[in-house]
C-alpha angles and dihedrals in degrees: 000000000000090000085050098050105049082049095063090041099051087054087047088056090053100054096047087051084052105056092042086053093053082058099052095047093044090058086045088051095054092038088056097031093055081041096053088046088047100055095043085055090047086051102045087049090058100049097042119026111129090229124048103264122195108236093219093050095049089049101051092047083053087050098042085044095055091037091051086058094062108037144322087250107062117081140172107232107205117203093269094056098046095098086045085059095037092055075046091071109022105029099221137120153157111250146078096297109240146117112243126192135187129252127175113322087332146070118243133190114250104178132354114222108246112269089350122135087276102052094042087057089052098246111159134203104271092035108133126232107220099161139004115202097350094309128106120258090204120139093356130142123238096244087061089049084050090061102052093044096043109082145126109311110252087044122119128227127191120213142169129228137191112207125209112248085023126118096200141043119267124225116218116179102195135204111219114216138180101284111200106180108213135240094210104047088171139015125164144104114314083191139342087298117021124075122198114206107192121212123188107163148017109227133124124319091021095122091059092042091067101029077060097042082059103043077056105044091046082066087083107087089202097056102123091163144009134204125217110203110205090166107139106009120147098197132242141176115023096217094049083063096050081050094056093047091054095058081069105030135055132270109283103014113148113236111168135358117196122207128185133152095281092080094182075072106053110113141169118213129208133195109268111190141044120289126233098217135007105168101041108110107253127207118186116192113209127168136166105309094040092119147177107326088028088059099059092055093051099035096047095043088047082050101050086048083245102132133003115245111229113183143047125325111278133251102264110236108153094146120104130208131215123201099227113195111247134186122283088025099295130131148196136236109209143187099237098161155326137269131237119194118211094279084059087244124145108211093202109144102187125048100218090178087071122048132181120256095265087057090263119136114224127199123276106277124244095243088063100044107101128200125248140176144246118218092268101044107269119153116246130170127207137204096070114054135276105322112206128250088219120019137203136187121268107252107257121201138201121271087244103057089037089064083035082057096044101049122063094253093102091049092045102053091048083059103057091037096056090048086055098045122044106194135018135192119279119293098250092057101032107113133167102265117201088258101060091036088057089046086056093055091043086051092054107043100096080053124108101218097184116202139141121226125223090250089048102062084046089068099042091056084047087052090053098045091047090059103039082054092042096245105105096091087060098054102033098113095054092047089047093055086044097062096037083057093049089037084061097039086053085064085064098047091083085059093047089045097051101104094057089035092056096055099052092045084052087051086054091048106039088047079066097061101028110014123211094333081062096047094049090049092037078058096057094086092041116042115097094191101051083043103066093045083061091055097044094051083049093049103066093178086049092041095046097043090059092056092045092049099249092127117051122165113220092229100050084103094063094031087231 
């Protein structure tokens, strides 16, 4: 029986290897079959286009095009672009250390980095670029200015600059140094017992940055809290999150596992060293654009019933890339996998494997959004972000200071402010007095600030109904006085708008002094959002209750 038997089973094996393999050759034959059809079109377009087509071109418009129809996330890198990738993961570069804009034909400088190359040659913030190295910067985009300003570190580099309130150029002959832009742009005592670590990023080194920032903060016998804002932050490096994690969490911990077709990849990852505090109240800020990486840190922290997450849902990004080599030193970013935080929740909040009919991706619906829990129990949702444990409104402003903000009159002001004064008081205490807010109406009064009011586009709908349905003649001089009366009241927006006005105008000035150290602690008054954090941590019933459950909000569900 036993000879009978391993003959029918051997027969049995076969089979199963065969029709694996069917599979598996059928795949190879479409994949060569569509790249075949695709080299013999790239070819014919060449040959006998009526125009004369680049080739490279050609080829990178095919590739993005492909690319566009799968995610936002996964990008082909060709060799140009490699050292942009590179500073994308690990933040560092060789170069003067400073943001540039553009305004009109020209660069300008926006913000020098603290004791970088820049700031040590005295370059400030409005100073215009007009050459680098001997060649003119007009009309050129920022990404070209980069370039020249971008080389080795120890290398010199000769620009330029026009000054505001100056009558002629300015030479800078400028050192380039190793610019490492940091994680944790600020870390200190909002108060007397409450520390803010700041994190902006997630490349390399970020897990020690605020492993540091803590350490530091820790010093302070009084801490009682800190707050982790993770406002902003796009994401980055998946590791440097499970590093941060783990400055609040115990050894071994998991904190994400990560799962794709590729099933030899999936992983889960635990925390591997020590922690540096496992008791301290934790808040952590997200908002809208708190994304991927950021959401690790919040979600898994919210999970593990660490901190407790104050804001707006975040943006919903659970998915992972990988950079995959490519030929001619090029390279892909793909989508591998996605990523599960402890609860076992993806906080994926679009389903880009089914699209809608005109080739648009929608959210992931309602009736497919579980429930999960935290370690102690808490209710949380997936499919849509991080959804906060307290939240609080998006700060709205006023259709006025919106166009102000969105114009160069704010920058400009600072500009000329800081040219005429040459110090302030500290950060923390600066504030836009009534002087310098009337000096900034006065400044921009010979200044055109387009925008349209609420009430105003109104009208003007009303104005189009009325003459598609032929009444408008007979109410024209209604609409007319209408518009007069809104037109004046519009004078007065910049006065009822003052208070919201002021602080971003003391953010602009203060940046001047401080940089971006003086515009996190000039926040600190202002900031809603970082200011309900600070009463929380300093509430322990309130704080506790929210990570036993005790407080639940009705529209955590919906992360409204």
């Amino acid at each position: 029986m036993k000879k009978r038997f391993k003959w029918i089973a051997a027969p049995a094996i076969v089979i199963i290897t065969a029709i694996s393999g069917l599979s598996f050759r059928d795949d190879y034959f479409e994949i060569s079959k569509n790249l075949d059809i695709f080299t013999t079109l790239f070819r014919e377009i060449n040959l006998y286009y009526v125009d004369e087509v680049k080739p490279g071109d050609l080829m990178k418009t095919g590739i993005d095009a492909m690319l566009e129809s799968l995610d936002p996330y996964t990008n082909f890198i060709p060799e140009d672009d490699i050292e942009d990738a590179r500073f994308m993961t690990t933040g560092q570069y060789g170069g003067i250390g400073a943001l540039i804009r553009t305004k009109d034909d020209y660069i300008v400088i926006s913000e020098p980095y603290e004791d970088a190359p820049a700031a040590k040659a005295g370059l400030m913030a409005g100073d215009v670029i007009l050459e680098v190295e001997g060649k003119s910067t007009k009309g050129k985009s920022t990404s070209d200015v980069v370039k020249f300003l971008k080389g080795t570190p120890n290398t010199p580099v000769k620009i330029l600059i026009q000054r505001p309130g100056t009558e002629m150029p300015i030479e800078k002959t400028i050192t380039r140094e190793e610019i490492k832009v940091k994680n944790v742009p600020y870390f200190g005592m909002i108060d007397d017992k409450i520390g803010l670590i700041k994190l902006t990023g997630f490349t390399e080194d970020a897990g020690r940055e605020v492993r540091d920032a803590l350490t530091k903060l820790k010093e302070n016998p009084s801490l009682e809290g800190v707050v982790l804002d993770l406002r902003g932050n796009p994401g980055g490096l998946l590791r440097e999150a499970i590093n941060i994690v783990n400055v609040f969490v115990d050894k071994g911990i998991d904190i994400v596992s990560t799962k794709g077709k590729v099933k030899e990849w999936d992983k889960t990852y635990k925390s591997m060293n020590n922690p540096v505090d496992l008791t301290l109240p934790v808040a952590v800020l997200v908002n809208r654009s708190s994304a991927s990486a950021a959401e690790i840190v919040s979600g898994s922290l919210q999970d593990l019933d660490r901190a407790v997450v104050i804001g707006q849902r975040s943006f919903g990004k659970g998915l992972v890339q990988t950079s995959r080599p490519l030929t001619y030193n090029t390279q892909i970013k793909i989508t591998t996998s996605k990523y599960y935080i402890p609860s076992g929740r993806c906080i994926q909040a679009k389903d880009y494997s089914h699209r809608n009919e005109d080739g648009s991706v929608g959210m992931v619906p309602d009736s497919l959004i579980r429930e999960f829990k935290t370690i102690n129990g808490r209710k949380v949702y997936d499919g849509g972000g991080v959804n906060p444990d307290v939240s609080l409104p998006l700060q709205e402003f006023a259709p006025v200071t919106r166009a102000i903000a969105g114009e160069n009159v704010l920058f400009d002001f600072a500009t000329d402010y800081r040219l005429k004064n040459t110090e302030i008081p500290a950060a923390k205490a600066f504030a836009v007095n009534d002087n310098i807010f009337e000096a900034f109406v006065k400044y921009i009064g010979d200044k055109e600030i387009k925008y349209e009011t609420e009430s105003e586009e109104l009208l003007s709908k009303l104005k189009e109904a009325a003459e598609k349905e032929k009444y408008f003649e007979s109410v024209q001089q209604e609409y007319n006085a209408l518009k007069d009366k809104m037109l004046r009241d519009k004078k007065a927006d910049i006065q009822k708008a003052k208070t919201e006005i002021s602080e971003l105008l003391a953010d602009e000035i203060v940046s001047r002094y401080y940089y971006q150290r003086g515009r996190i602690e000039n926040s600190f008054a202002k900031d809603e959002e970082l200011k309900k954090a600070v009463e929380i941590l300093k509430n322990k019933t309130f704080y506790d209750d929210i990570l036993a459950g005790r407080y639940v909000e009705e529209v955590k569900k919906k992360g409204k």
